[in-house]
N, CA, C, O and CB atoms as a CASP TS submission, in Angstrom:
PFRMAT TS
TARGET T0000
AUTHOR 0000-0000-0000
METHOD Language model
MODEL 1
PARENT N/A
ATOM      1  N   UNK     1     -13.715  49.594  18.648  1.00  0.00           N
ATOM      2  CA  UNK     1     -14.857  50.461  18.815  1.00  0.00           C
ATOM      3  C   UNK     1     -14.352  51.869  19.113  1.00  0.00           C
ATOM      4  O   UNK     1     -13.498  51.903  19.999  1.00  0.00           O
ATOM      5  CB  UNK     1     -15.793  49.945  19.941  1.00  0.00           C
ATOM      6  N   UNK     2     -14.708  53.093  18.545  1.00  0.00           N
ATOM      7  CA  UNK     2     -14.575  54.568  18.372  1.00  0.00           C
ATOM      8  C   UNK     2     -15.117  54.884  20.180  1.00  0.00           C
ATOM      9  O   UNK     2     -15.945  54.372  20.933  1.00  0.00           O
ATOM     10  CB  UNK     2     -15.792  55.319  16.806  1.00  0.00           C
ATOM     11  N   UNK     3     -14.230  55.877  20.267  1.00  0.00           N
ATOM     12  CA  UNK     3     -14.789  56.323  21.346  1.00  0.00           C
ATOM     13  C   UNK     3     -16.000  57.153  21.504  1.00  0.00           C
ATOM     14  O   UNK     3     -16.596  57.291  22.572  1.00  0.00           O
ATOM     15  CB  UNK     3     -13.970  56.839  21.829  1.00  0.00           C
ATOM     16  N   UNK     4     -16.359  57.745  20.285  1.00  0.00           N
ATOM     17  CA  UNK     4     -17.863  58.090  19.525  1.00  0.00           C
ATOM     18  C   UNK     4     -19.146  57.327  19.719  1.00  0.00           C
ATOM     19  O   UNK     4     -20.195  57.668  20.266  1.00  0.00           O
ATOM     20  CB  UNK     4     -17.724  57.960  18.062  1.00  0.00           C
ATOM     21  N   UNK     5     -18.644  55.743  18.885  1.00  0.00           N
ATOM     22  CA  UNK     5     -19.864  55.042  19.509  1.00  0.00           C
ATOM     23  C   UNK     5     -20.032  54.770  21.033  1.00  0.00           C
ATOM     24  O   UNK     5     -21.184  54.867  21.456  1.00  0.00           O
ATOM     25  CB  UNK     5     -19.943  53.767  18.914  1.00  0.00           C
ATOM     26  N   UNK     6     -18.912  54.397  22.049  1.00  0.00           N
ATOM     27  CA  UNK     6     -19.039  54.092  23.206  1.00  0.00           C
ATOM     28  C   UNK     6     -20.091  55.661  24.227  1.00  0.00           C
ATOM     29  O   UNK     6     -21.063  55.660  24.982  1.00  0.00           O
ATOM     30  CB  UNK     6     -17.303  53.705  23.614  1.00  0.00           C
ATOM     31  N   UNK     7     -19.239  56.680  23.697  1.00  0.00           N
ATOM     32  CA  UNK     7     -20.206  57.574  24.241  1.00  0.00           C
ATOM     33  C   UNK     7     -21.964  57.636  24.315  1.00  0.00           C
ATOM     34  O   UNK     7     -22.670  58.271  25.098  1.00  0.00           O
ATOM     35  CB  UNK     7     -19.824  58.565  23.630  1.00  0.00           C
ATOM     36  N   UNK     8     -22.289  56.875  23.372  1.00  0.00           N
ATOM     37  CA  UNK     8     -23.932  56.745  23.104  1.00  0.00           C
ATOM     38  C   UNK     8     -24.205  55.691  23.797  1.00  0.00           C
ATOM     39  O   UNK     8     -25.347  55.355  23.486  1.00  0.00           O
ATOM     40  CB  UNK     8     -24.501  56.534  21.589  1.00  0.00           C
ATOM     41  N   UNK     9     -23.751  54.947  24.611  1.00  0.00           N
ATOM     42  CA  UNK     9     -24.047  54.053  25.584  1.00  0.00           C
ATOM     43  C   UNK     9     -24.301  54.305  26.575  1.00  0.00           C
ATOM     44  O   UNK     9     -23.847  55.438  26.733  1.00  0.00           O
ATOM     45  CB  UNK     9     -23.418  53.381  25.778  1.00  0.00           C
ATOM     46  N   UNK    10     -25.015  53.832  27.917  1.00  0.00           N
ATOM     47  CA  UNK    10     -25.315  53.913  29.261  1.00  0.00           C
ATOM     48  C   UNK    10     -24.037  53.394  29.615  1.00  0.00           C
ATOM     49  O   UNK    10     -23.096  52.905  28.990  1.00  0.00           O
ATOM     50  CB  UNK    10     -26.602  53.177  29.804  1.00  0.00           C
ATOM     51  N   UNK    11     -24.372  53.732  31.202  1.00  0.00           N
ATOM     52  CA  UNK    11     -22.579  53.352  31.676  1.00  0.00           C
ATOM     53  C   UNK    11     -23.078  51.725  32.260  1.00  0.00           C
ATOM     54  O   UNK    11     -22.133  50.968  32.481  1.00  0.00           O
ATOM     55  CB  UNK    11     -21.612  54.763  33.441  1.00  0.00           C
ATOM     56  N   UNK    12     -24.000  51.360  32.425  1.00  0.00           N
ATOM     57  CA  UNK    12     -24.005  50.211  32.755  1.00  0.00           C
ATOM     58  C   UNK    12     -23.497  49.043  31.483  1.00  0.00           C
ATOM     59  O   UNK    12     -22.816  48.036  31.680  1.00  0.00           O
ATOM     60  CB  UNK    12     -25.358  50.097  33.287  1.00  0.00           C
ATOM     61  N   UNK    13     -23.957  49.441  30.385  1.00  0.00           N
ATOM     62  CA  UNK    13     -23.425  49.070  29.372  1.00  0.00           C
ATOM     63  C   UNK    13     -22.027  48.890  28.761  1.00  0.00           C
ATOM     64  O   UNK    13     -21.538  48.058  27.997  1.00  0.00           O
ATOM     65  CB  UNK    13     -23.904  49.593  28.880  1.00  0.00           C
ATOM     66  N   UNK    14     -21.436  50.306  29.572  1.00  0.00           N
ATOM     67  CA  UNK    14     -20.011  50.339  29.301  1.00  0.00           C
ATOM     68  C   UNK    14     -19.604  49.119  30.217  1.00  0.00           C
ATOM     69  O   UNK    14     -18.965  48.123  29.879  1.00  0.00           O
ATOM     70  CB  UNK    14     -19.247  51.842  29.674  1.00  0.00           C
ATOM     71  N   UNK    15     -20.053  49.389  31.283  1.00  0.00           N
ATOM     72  CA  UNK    15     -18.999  48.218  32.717  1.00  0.00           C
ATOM     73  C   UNK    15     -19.425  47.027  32.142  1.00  0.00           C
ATOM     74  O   UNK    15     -18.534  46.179  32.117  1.00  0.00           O
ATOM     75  CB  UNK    15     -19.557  48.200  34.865  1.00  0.00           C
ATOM     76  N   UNK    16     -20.782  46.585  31.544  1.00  0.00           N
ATOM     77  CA  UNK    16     -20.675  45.071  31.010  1.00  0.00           C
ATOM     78  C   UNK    16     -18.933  45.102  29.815  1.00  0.00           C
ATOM     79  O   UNK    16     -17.798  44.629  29.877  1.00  0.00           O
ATOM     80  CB  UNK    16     -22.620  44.661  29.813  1.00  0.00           C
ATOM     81  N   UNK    17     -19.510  45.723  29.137  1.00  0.00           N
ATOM     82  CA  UNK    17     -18.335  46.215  27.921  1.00  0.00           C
ATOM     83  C   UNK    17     -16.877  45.940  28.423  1.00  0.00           C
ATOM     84  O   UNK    17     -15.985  45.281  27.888  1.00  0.00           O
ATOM     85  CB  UNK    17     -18.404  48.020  27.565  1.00  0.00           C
ATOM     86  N   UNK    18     -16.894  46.798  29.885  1.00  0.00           N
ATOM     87  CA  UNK    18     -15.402  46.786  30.170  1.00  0.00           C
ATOM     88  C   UNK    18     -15.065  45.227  30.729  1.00  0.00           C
ATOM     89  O   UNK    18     -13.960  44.745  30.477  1.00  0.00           O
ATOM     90  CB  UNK    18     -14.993  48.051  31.383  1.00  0.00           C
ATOM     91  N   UNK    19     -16.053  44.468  31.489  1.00  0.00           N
ATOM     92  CA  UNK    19     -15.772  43.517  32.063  1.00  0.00           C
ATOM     93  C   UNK    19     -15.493  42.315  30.999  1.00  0.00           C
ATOM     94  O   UNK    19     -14.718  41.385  31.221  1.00  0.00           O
ATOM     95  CB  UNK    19     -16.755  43.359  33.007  1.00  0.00           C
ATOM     96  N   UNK    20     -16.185  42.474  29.913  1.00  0.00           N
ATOM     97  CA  UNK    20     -15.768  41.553  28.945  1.00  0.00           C
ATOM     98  C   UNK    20     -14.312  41.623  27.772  1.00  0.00           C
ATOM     99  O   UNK    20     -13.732  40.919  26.945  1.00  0.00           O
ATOM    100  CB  UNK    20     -16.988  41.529  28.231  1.00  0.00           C
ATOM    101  N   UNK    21     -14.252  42.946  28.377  1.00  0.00           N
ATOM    102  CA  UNK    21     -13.000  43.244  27.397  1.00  0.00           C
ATOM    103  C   UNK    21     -11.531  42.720  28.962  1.00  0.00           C
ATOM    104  O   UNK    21     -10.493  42.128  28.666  1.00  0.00           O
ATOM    105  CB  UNK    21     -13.055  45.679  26.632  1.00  0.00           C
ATOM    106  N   UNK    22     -11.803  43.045  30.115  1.00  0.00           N
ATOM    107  CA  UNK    22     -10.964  42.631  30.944  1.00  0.00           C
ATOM    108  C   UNK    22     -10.714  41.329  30.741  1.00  0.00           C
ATOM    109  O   UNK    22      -9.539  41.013  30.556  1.00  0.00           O
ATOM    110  CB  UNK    22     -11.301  42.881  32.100  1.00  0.00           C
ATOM    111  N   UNK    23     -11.872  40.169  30.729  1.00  0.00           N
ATOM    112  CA  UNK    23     -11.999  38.672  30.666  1.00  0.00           C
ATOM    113  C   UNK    23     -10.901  38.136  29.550  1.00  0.00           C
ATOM    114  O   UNK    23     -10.197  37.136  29.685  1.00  0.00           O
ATOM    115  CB  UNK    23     -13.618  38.233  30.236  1.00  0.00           C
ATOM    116  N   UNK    24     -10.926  39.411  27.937  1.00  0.00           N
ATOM    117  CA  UNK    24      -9.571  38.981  27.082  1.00  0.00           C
ATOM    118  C   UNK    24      -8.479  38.996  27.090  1.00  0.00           C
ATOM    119  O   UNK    24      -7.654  38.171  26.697  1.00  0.00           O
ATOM    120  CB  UNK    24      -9.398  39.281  26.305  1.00  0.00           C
ATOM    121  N   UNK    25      -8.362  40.158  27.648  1.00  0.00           N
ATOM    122  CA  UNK    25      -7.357  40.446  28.049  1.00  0.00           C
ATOM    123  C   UNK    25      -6.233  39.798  29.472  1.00  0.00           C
ATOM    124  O   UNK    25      -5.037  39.966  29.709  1.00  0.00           O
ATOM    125  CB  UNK    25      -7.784  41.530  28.075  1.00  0.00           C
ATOM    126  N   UNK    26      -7.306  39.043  30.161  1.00  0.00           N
ATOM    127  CA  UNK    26      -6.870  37.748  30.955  1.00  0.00           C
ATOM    128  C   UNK    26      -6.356  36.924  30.093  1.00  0.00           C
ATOM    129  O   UNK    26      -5.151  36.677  30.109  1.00  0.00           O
ATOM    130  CB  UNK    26      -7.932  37.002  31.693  1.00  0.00           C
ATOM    131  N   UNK    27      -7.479  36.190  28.915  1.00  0.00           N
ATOM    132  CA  UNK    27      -7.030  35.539  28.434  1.00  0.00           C
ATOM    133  C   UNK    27      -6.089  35.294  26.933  1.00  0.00           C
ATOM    134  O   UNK    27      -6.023  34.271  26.251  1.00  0.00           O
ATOM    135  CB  UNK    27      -7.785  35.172  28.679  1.00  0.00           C
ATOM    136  N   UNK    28      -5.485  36.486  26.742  1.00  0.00           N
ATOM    137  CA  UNK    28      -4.691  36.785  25.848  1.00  0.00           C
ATOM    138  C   UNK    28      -3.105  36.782  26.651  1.00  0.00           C
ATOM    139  O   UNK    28      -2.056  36.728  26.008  1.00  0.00           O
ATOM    140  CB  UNK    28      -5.236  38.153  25.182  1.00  0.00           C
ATOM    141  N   UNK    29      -3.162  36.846  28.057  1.00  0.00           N
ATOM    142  CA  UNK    29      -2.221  37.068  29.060  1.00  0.00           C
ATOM    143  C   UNK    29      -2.008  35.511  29.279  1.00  0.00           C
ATOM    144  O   UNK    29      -0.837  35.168  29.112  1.00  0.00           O
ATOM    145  CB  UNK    29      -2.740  38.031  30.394  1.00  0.00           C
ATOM    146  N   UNK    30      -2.909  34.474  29.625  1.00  0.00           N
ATOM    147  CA  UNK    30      -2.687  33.207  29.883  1.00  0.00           C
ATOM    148  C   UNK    30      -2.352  32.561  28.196  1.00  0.00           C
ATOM    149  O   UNK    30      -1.776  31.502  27.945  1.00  0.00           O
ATOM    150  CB  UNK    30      -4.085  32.567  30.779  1.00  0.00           C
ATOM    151  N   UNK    31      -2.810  33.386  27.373  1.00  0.00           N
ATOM    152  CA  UNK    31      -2.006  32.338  25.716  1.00  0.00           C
ATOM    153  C   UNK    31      -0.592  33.119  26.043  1.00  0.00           C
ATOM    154  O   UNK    31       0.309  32.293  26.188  1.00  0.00           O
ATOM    155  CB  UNK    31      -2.868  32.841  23.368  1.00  0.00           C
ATOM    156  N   UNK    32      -0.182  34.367  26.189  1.00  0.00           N
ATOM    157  CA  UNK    32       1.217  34.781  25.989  1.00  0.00           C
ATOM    158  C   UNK    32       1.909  33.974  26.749  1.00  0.00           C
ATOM    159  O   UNK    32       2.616  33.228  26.071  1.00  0.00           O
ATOM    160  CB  UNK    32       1.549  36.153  26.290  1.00  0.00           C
ATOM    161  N   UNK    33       2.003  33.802  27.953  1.00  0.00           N
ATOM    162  CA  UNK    33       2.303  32.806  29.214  1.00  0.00           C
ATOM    163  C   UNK    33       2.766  31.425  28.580  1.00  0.00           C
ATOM    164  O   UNK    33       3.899  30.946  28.550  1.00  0.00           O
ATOM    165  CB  UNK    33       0.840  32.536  30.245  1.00  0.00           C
ATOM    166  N   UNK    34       1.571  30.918  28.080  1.00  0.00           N
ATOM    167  CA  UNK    34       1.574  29.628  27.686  1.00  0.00           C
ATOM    168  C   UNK    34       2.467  29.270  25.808  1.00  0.00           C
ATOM    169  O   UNK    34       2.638  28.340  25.020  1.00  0.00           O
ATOM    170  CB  UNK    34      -0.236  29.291  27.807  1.00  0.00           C
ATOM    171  N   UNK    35       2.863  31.181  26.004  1.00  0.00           N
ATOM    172  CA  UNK    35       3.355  30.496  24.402  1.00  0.00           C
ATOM    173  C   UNK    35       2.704  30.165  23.016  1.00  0.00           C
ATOM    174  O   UNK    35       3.299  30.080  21.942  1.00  0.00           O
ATOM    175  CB  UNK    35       3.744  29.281  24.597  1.00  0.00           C
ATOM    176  N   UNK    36       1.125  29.963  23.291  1.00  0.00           N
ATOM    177  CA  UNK    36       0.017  29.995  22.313  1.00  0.00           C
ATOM    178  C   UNK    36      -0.450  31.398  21.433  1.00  0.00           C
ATOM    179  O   UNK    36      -1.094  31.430  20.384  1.00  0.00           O
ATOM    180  CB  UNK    36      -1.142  29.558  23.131  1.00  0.00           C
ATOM    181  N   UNK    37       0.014  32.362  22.102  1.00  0.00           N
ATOM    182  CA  UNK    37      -0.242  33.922  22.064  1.00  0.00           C
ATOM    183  C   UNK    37       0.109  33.819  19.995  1.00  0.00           C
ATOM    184  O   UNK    37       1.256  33.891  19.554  1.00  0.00           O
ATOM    185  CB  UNK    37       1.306  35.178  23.464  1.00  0.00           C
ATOM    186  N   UNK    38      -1.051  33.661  19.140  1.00  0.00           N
ATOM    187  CA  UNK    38      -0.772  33.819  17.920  1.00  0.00           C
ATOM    188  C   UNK    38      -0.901  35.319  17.041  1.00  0.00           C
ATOM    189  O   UNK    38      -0.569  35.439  15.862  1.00  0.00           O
ATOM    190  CB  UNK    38      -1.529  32.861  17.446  1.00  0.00           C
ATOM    191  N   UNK    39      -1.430  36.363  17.857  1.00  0.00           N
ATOM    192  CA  UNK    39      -1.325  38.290  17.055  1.00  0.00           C
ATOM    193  C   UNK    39      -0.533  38.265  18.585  1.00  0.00           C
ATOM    194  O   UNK    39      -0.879  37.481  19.469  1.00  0.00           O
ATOM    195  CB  UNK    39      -3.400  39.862  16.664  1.00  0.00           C
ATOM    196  N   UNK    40       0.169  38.884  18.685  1.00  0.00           N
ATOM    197  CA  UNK    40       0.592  39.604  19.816  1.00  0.00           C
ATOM    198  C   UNK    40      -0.104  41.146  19.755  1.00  0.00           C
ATOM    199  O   UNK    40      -0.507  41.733  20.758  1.00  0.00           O
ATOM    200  CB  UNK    40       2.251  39.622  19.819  1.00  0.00           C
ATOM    201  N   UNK    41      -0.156  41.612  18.565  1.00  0.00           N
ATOM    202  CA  UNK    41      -0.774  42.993  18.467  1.00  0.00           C
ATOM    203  C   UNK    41      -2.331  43.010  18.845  1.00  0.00           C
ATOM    204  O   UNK    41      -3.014  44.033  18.795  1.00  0.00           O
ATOM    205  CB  UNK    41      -0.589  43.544  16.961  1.00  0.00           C
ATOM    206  N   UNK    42      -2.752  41.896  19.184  1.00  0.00           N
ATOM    207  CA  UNK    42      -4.021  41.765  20.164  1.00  0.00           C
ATOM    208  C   UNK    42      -4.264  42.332  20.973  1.00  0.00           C
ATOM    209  O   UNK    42      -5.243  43.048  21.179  1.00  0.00           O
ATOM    210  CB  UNK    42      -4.225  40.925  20.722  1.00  0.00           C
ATOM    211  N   UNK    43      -3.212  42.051  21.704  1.00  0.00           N
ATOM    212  CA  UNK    43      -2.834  42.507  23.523  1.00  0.00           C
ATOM    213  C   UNK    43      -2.824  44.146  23.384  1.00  0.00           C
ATOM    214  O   UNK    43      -3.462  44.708  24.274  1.00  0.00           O
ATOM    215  CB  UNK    43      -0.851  41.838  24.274  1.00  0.00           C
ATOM    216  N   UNK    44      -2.248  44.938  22.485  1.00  0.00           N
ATOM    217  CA  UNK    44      -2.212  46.264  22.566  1.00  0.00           C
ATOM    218  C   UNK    44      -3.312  46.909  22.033  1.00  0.00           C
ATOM    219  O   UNK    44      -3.414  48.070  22.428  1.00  0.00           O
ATOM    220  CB  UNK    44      -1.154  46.708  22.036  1.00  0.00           C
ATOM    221  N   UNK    45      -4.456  46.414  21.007  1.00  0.00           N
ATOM    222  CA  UNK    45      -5.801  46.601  21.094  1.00  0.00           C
ATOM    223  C   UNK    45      -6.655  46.512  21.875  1.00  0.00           C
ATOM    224  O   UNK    45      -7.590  47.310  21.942  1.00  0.00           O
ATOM    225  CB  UNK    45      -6.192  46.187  20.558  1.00  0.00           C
ATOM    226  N   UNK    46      -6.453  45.210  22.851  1.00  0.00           N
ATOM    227  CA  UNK    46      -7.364  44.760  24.114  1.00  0.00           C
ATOM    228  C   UNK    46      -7.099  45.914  25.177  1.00  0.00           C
ATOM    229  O   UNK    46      -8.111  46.505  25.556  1.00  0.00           O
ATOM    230  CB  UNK    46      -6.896  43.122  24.800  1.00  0.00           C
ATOM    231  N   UNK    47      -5.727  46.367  25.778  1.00  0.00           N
ATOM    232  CA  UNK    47      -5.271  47.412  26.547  1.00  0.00           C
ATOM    233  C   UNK    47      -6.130  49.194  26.036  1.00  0.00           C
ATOM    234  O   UNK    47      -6.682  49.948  26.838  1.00  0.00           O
ATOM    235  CB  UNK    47      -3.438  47.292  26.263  1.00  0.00           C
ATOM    236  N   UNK    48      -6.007  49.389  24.815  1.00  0.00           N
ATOM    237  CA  UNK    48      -6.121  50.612  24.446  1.00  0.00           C
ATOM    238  C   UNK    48      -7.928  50.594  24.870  1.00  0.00           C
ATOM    239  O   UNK    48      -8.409  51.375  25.691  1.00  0.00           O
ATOM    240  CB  UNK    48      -5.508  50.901  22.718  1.00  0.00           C
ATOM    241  N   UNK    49      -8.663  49.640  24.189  1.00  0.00           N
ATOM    242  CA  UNK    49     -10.204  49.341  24.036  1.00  0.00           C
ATOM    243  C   UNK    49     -10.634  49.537  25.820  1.00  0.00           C
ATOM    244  O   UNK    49     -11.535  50.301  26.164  1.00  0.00           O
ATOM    245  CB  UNK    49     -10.553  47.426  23.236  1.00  0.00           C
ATOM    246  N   UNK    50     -10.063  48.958  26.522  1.00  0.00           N
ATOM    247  CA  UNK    50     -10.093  49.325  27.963  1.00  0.00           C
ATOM    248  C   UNK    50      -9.833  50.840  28.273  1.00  0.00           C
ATOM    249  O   UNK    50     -10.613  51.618  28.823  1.00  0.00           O
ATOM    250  CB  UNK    50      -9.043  48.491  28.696  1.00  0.00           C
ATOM    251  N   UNK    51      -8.829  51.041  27.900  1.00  0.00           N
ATOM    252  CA  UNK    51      -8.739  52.691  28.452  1.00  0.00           C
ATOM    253  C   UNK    51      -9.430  53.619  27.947  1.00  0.00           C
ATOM    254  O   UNK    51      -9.980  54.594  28.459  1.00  0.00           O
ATOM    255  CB  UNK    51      -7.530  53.323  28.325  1.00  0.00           C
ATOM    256  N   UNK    52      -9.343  53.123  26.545  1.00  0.00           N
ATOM    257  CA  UNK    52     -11.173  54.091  25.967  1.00  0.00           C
ATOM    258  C   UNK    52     -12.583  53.838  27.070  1.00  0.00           C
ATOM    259  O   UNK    52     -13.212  54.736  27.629  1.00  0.00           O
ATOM    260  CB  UNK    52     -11.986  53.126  23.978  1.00  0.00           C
ATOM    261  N   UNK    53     -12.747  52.872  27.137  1.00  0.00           N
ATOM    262  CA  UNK    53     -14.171  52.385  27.857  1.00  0.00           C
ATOM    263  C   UNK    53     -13.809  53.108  29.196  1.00  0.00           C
ATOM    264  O   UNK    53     -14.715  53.800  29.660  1.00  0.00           O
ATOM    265  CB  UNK    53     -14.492  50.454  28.038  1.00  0.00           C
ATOM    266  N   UNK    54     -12.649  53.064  29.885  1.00  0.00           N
ATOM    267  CA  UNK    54     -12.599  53.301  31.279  1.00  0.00           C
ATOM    268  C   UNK    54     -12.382  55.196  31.444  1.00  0.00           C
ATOM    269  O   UNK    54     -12.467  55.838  32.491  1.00  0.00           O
ATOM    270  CB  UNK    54     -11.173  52.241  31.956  1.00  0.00           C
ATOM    271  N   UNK    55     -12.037  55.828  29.796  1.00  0.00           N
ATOM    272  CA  UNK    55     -12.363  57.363  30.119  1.00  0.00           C
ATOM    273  C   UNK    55     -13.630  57.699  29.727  1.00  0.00           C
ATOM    274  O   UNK    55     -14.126  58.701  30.243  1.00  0.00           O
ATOM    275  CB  UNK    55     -11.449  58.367  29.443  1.00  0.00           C
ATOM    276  N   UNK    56     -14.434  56.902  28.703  1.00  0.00           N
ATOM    277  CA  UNK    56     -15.647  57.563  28.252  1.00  0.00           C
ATOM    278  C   UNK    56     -16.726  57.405  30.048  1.00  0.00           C
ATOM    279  O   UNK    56     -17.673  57.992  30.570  1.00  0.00           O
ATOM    280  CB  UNK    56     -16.403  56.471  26.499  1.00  0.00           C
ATOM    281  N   UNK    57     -15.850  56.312  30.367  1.00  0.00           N
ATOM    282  CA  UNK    57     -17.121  56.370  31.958  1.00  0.00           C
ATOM    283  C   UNK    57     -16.420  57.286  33.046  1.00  0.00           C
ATOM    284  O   UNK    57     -17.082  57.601  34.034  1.00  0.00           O
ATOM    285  CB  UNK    57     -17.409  54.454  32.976  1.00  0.00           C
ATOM    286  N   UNK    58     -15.403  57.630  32.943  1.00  0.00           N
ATOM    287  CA  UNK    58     -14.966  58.224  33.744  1.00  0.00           C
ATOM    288  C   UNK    58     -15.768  60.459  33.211  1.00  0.00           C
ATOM    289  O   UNK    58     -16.142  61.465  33.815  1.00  0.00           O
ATOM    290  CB  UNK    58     -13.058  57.592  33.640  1.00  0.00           C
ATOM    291  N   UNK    59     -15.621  60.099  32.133  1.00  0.00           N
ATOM    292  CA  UNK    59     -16.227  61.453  31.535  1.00  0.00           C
ATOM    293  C   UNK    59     -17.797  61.681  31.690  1.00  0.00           C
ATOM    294  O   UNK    59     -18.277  62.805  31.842  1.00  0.00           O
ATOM    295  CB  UNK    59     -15.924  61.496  29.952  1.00  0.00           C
ATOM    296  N   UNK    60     -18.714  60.264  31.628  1.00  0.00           N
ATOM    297  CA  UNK    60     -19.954  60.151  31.954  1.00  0.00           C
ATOM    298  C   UNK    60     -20.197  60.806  33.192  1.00  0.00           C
ATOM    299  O   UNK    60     -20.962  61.738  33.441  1.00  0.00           O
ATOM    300  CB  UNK    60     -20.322  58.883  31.960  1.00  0.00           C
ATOM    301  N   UNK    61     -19.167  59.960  34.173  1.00  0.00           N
ATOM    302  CA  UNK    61     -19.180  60.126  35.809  1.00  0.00           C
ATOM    303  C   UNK    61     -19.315  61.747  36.098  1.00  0.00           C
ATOM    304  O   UNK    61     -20.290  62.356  36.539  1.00  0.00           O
ATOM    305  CB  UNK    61     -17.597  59.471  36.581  1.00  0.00           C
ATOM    306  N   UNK    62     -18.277  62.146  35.783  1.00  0.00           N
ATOM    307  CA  UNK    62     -17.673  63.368  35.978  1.00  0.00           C
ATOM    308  C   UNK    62     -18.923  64.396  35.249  1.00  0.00           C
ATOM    309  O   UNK    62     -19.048  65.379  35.979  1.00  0.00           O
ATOM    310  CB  UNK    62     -16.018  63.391  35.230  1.00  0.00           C
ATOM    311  N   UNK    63     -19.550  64.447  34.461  1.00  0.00           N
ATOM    312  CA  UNK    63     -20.301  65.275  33.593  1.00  0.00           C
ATOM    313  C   UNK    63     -21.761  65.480  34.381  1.00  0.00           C
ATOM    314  O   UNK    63     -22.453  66.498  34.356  1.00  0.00           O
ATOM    315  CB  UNK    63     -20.421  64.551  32.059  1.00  0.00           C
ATOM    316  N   UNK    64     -22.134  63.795  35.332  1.00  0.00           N
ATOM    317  CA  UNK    64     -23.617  63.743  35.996  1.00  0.00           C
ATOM    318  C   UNK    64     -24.162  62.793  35.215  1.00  0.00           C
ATOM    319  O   UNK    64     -25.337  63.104  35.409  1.00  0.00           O
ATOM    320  CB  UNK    64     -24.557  65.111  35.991  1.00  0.00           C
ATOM    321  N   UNK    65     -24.210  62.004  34.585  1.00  0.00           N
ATOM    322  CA  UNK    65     -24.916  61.608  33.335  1.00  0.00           C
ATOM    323  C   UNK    65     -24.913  59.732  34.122  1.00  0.00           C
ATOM    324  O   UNK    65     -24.529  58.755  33.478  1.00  0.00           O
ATOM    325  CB  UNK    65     -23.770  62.077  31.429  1.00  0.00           C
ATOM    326  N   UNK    66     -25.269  59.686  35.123  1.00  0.00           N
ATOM    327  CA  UNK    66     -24.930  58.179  35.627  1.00  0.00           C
ATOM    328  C   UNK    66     -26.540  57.395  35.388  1.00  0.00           C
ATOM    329  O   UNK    66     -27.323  57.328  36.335  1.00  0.00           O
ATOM    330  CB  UNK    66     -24.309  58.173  37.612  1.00  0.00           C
ATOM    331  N   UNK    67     -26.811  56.963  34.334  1.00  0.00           N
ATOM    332  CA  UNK    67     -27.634  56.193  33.900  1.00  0.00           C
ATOM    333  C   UNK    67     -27.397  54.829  34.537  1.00  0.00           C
ATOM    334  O   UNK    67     -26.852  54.041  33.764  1.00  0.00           O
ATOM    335  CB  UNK    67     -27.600  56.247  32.549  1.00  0.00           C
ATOM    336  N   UNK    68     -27.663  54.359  35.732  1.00  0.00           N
ATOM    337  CA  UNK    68     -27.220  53.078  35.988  1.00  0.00           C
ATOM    338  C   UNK    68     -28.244  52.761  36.805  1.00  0.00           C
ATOM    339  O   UNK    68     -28.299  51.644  37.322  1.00  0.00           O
ATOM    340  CB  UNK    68     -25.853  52.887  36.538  1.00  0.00           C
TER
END
């Protein structure tokens, strides 16, 4: 997801967003662990998709715009 579309979201929307992208990123961490881990290039999409979500709310925050 573009950091374009995430901007047109409420931030409550984002934190659902972020919390479900955290939950994969758990569990992309328990397949690597376990050796099951079949894209490894998962894990560095799941990481980046977080830090997008966690500046577009951090830019929301910062701007006044707290729709929550």
């Amino acid at each position: 997801m573009k950091a374009s579309e995430l901007r047109q979201k409420k931030i409550d929307e984002l934190s659902n967003e972020l919390i479900e992208s955290l939950k994969e990123q758990f569990v992309l961490r328990m397949q690597r662990s376990a050796g099951q881990l079949n894209r490894p290039s998962e894990m560095k999409k799941v990481r980046r998709k977080i830090a997008r979500i966690k500046t577009v709310i951090n830019e929301m925050q910062s701007a006044g715009d707290r729709d929550v």
